[in-house]
Structures are given as structure tokens and as C-alpha cells.
C-alpha positions as a LaTeX table, in Angstrom:
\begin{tabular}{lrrr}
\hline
Residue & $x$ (\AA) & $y$ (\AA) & $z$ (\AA) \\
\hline
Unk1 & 0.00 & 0.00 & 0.00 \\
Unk2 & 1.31 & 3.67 & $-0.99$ \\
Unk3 & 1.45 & 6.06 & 2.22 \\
Unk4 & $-0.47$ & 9.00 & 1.97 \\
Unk5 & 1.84 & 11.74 & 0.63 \\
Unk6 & 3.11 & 13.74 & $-2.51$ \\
Unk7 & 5.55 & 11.61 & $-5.20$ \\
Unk8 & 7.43 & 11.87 & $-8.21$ \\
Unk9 & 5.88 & 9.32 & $-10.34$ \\
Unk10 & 6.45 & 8.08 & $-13.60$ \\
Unk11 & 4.65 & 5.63 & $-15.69$ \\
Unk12 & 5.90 & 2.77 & $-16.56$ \\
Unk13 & 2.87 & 1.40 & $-18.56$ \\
Unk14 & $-0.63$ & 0.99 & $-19.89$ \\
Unk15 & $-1.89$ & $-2.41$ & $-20.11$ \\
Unk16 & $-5.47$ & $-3.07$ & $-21.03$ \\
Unk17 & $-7.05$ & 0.61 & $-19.84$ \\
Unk18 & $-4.37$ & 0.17 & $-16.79$ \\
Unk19 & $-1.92$ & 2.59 & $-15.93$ \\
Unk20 & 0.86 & 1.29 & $-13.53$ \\
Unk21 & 2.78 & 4.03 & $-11.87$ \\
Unk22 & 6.01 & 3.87 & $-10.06$ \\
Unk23 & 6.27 & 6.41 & $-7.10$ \\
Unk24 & 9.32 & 7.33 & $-6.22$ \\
Unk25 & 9.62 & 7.93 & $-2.05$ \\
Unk26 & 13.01 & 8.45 & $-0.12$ \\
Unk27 & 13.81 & 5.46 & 0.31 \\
Unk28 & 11.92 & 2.82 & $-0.99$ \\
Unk29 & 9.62 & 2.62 & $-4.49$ \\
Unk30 & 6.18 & 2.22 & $-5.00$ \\
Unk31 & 3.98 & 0.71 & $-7.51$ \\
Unk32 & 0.15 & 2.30 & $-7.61$ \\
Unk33 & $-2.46$ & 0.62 & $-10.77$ \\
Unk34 & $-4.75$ & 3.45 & $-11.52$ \\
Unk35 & $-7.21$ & 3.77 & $-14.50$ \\
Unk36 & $-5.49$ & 5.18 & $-17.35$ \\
Unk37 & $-8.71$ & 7.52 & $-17.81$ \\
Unk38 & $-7.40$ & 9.46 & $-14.52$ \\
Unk39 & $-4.42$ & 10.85 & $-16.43$ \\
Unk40 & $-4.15$ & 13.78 & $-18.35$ \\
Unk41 & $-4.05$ & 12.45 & $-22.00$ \\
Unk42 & $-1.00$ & 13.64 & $-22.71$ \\
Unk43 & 0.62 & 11.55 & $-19.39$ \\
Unk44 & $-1.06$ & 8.49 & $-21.17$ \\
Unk45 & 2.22 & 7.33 & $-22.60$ \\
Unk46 & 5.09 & 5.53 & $-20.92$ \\
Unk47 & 7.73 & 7.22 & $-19.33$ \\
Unk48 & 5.80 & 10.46 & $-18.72$ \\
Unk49 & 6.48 & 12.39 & $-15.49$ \\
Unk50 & 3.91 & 12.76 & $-12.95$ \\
Unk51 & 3.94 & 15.19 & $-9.59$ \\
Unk52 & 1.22 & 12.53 & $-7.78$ \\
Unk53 & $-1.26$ & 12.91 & $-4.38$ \\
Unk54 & $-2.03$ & 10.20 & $-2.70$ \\
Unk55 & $-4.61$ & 9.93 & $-0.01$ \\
Unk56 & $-6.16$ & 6.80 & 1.52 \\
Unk57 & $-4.35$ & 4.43 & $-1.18$ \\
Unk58 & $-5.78$ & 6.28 & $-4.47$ \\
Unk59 & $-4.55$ & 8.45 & $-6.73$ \\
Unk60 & $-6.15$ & 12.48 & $-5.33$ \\
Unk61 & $-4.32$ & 14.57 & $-8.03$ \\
Unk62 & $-1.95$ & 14.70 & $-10.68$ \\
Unk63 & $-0.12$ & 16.76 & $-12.71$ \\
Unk64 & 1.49 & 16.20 & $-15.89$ \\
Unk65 & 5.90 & 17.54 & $-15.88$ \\
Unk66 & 6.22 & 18.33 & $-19.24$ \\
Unk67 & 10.12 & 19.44 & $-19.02$ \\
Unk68 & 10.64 & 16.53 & $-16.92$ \\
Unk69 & 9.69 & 14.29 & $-19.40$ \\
Unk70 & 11.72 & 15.92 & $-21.93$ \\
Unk71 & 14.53 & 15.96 & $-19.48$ \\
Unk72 & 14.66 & 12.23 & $-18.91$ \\
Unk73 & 13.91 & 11.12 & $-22.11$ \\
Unk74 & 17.11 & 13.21 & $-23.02$ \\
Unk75 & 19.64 & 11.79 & $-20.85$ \\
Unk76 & 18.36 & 8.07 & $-21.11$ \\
Unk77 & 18.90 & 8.64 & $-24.65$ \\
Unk78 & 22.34 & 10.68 & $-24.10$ \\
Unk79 & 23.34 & 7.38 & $-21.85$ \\
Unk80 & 22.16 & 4.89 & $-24.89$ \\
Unk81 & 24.14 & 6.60 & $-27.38$ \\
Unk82 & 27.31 & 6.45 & $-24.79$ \\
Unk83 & 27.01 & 2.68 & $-23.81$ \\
Unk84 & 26.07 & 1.77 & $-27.70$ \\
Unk85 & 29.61 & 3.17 & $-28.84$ \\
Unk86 & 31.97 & 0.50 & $-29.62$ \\
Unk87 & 35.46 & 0.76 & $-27.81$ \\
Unk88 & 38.34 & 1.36 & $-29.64$ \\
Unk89 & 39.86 & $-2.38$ & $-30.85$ \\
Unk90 & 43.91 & $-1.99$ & $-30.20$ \\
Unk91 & 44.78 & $-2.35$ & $-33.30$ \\
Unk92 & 43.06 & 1.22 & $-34.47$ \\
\hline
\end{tabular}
């Protein structure tokens, strides 16, 4: 169960009208199913950023972090590019 409280959330997918949301706390991570309805439609997309309220185990508001998105999706992609570089062989 997700304490009561305010989280960075992202989603990590839609499955069958079901949005499963990953909550990031201090020190420890949550998991919260909602109904992909109770997003704003442009959150309805893995990966998206969410500032989340959570009171008595549901989802109480939400709001959509555009530049956080962005942001993210930026620097996994800057960290793909990195790690999908081939090291130098010896003999080059």
C-alpha cells in the first residue's frame, strides 16, 4: 500500500485501460495501478512524469511535468548513445 503523501511518479505502462505508476519515495519505491482515464491524456504514454497525491491508497491529483519528461527522455537517450559506442579495438 502507498502512504499518503506527494511523489514523483512516472509511468511505466498501460496495459489493457491500466496505468501502472512507479512512485518514487526516499527510500523505498512504489507501484500504484490506476485507471489510465485518470491521467491527463498527454501523461497516457510511458515514461511520462507525474507530480502525484495520494490519499487513503488512491490516486487524489496529478499533474502532468512536461520538461521533466523531456529531461529524462534526453539523458536516457544521451546514456544509450554512450554505452552503444563501440570501444576502440587496439589495433586502431
Amino acid at each position: 500500500m502507498v502512504p499518503d503523501g506527494t511523489y514523483t511518479a512516472v509511468v511505466d505502462r498501460i496495459e489493457e485501460g491500466i496505468a501502472t505508476l512507479e512512485l518514487e519515495a526516499e527510500d523505498d519505491l512504489y507501484a500504484l495501478d490506476i485507471e489510465a482515464a485518470e491521467l491527463p491524456a498527454e501523461a497516457r504514454t510511458a515514461d511520462a512524469v507525474l507530480e502525484v497525491t495520494v490519499a487513503d491508497a488512491a490516486l487524489a491529483d496529478v499533474t502532468y511535468e512536461a520538461d521533466e519528461t523531456v529531461d529524462r527522455a534526453s539523458e536516457a537517450q544521451r546514456r544509450f548513445d554512450r554505452l552503444s559506442k563501440r570501444p576502440p579495438r587496439d589495433e586502431e
